[in-house]
Residue frames as a rotation matrix with the C-alpha (Angstrom) as fourth column:
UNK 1
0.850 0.492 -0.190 -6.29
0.183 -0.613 -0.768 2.76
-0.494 0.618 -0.611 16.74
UNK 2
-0.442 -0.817 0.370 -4.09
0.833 -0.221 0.507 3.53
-0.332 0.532 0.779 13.59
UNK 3
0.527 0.734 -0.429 -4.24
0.598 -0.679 -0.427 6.84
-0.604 -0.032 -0.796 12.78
UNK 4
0.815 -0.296 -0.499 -2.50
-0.477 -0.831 -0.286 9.20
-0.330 0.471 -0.818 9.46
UNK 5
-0.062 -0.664 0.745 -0.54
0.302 0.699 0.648 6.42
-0.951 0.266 0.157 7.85
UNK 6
0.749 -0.130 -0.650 0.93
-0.639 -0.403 -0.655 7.48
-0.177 0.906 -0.385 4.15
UNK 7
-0.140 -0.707 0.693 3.01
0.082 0.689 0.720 4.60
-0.987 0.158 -0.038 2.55
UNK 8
0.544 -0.187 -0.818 4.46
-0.830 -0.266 -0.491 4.85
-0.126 0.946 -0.300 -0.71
UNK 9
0.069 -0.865 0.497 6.37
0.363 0.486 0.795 1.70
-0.929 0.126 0.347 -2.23
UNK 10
0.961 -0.160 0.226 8.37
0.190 -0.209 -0.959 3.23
0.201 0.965 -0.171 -5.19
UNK 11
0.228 -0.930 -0.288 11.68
0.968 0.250 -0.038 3.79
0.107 -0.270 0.957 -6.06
UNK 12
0.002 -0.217 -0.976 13.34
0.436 -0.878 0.196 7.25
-0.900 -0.426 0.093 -5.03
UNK 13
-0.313 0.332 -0.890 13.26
-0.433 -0.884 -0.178 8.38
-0.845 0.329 0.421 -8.72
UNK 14
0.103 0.614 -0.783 13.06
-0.980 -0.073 -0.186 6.09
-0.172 0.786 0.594 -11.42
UNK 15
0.392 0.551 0.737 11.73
-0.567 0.775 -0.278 2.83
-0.725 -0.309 0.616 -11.14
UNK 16
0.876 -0.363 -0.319 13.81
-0.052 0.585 -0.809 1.37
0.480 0.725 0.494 -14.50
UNK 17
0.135 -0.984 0.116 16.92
-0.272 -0.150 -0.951 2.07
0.953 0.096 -0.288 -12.37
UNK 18
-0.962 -0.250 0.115 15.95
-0.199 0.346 -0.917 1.44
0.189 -0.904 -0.383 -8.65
UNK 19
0.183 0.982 -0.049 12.96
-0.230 0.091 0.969 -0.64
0.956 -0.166 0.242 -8.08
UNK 20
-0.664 0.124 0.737 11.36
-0.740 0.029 -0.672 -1.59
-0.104 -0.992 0.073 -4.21
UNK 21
0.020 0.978 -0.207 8.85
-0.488 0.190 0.852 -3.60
0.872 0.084 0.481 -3.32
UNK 22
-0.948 -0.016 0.318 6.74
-0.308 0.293 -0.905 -5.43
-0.078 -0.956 -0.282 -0.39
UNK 23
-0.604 0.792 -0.086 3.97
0.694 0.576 0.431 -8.03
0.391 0.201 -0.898 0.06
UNK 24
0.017 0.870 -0.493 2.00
0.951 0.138 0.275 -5.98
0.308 -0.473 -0.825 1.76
UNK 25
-0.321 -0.457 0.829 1.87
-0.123 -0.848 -0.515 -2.35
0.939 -0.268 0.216 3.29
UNK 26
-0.337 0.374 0.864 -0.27
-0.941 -0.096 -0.325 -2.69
-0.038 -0.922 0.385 6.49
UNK 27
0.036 0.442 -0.896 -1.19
0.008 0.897 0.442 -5.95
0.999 -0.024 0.029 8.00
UNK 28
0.102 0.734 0.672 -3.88
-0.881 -0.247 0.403 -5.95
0.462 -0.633 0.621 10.79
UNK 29
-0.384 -0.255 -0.887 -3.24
-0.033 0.964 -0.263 -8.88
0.923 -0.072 -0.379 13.08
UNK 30
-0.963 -0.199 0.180 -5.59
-0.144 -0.183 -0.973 -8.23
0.226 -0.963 0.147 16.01
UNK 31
-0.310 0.947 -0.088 -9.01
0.938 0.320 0.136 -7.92
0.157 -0.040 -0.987 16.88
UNK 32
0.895 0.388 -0.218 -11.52
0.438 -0.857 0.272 -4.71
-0.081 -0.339 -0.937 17.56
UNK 33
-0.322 -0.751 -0.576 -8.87
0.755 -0.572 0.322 -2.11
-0.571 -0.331 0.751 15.54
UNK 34
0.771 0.629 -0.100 -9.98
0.453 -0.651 -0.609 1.12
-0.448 0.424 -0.787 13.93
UNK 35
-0.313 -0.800 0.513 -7.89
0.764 0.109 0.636 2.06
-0.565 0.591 0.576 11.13
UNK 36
0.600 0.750 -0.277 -8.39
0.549 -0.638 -0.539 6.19
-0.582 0.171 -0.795 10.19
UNK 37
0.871 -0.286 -0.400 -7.10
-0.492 -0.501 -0.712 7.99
0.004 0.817 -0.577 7.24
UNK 38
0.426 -0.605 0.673 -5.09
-0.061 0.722 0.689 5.63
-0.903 -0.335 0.271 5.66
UNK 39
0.849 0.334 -0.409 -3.46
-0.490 0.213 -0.845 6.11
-0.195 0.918 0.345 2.12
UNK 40
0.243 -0.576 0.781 -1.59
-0.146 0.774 0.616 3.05
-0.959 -0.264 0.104 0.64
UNK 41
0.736 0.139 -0.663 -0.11
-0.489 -0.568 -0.662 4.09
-0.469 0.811 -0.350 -2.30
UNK 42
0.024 -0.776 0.631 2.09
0.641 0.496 0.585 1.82
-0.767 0.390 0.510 -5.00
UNK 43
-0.071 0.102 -0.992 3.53
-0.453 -0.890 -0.059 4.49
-0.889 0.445 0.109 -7.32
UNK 44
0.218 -0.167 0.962 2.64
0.758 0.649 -0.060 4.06
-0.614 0.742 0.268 -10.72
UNK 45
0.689 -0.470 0.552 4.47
0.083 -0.705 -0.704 7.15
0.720 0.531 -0.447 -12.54
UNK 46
0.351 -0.897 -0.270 7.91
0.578 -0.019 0.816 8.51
-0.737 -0.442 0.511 -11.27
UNK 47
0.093 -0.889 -0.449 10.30
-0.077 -0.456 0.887 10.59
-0.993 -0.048 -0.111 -13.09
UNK 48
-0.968 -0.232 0.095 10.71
-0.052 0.557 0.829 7.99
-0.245 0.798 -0.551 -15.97
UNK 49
-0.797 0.570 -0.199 7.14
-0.416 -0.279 0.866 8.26
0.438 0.773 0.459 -16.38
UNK 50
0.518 0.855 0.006 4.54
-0.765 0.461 0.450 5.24
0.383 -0.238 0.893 -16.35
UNK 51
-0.367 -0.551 0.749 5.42
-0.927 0.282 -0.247 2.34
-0.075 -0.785 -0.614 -14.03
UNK 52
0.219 0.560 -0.799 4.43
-0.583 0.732 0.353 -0.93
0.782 0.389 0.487 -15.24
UNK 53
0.596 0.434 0.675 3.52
-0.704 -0.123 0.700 -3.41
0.386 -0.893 0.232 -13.37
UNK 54
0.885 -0.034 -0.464 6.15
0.330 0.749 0.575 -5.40
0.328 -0.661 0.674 -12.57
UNK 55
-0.575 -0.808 0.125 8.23
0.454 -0.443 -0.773 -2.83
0.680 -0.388 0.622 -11.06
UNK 56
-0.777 0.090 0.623 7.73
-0.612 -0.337 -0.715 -1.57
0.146 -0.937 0.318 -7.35
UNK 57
-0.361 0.517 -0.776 6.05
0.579 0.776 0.248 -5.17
0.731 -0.360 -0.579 -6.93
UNK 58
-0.653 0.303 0.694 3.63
-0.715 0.057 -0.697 -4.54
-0.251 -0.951 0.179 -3.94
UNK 59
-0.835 0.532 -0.143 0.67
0.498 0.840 0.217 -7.62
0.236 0.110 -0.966 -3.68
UNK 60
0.526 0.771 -0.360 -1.80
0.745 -0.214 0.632 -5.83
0.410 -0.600 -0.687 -0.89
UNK 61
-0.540 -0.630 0.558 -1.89
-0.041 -0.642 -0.765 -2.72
0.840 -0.437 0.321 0.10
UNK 62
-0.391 -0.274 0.879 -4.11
-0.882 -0.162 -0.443 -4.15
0.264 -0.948 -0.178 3.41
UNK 63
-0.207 0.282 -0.937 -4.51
0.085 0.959 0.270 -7.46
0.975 -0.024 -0.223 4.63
UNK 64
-0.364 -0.057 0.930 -6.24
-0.925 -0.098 -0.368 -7.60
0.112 -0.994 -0.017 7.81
UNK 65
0.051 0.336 -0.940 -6.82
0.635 0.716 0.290 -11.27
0.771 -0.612 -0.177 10.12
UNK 66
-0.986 -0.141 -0.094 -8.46
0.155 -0.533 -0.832 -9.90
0.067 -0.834 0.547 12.50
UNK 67
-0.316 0.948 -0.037 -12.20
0.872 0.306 0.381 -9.51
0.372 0.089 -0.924 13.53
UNK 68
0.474 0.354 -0.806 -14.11
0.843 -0.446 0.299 -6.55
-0.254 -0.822 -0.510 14.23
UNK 69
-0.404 -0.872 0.276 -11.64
0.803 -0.193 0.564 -4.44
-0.439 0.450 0.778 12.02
UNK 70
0.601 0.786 0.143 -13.19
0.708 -0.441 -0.551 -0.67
-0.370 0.432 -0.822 11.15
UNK 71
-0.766 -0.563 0.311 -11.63
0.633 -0.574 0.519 1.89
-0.114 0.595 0.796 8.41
UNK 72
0.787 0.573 -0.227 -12.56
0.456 -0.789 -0.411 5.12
-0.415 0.220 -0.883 7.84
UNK 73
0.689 -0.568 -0.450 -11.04
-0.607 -0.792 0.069 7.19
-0.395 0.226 -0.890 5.39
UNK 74
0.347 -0.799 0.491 -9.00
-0.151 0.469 0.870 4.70
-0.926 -0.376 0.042 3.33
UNK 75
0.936 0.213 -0.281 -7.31
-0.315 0.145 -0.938 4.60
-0.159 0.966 0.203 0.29
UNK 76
0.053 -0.364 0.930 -5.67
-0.013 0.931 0.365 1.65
-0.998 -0.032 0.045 -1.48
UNK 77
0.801 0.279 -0.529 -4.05
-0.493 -0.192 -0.848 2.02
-0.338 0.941 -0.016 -4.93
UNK 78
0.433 -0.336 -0.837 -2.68
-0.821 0.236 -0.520 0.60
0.372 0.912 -0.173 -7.88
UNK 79
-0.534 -0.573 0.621 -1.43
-0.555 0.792 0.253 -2.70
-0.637 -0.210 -0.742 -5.81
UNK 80
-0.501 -0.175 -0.848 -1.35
-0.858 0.232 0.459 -5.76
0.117 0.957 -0.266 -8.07
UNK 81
-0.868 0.411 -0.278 -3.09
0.437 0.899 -0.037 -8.30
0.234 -0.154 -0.960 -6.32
UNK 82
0.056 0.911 -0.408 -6.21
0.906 0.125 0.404 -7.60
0.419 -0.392 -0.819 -3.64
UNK 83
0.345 0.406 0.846 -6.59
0.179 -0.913 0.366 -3.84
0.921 0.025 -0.388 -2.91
UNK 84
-0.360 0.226 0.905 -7.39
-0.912 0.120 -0.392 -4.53
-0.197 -0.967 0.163 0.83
């Protein structure tokens, strides 16, 4: 079980001056896991405003290989590829 997971990829204040990023935020690599309140958050405002999108690069905010895989309670924003 994952349980109360808050990830943020942004930069500490403005994203035109320090950017971050990461393929992924969570990646599920097991079998029979339960995954509860979960919010996976790519910032898109900051200080400097709106965040476009190719600053604080994230792809996925979850990729799971894995079978048997239940969420409850998840949220998955503004990443630039596949959600989840």
């Amino acid at each position: 079980m994952i349980s109360d997971v808050f990830a943020r990829v942004g930069g500490a204040n403005d994203s035109r001056q320090s950017e971050t990023s990461a393929q992924r935020m969570i990646e599920i690599n097991n079998d029979y896991v339960i995954l509860d309140h979960a919010w996976l958050w790519r910032a898109d405002h900051d200080i400097g405003g709106k965040v476009y999108d190719s600053n604080n690069y994230v792809e996925n905010g979850l990729q799971v290989n894995g079978d048997y895989v239940k969420s409850y309670g998840l949220f998955s924003e503004h990443h630039l590829g596949d959600l989840v």
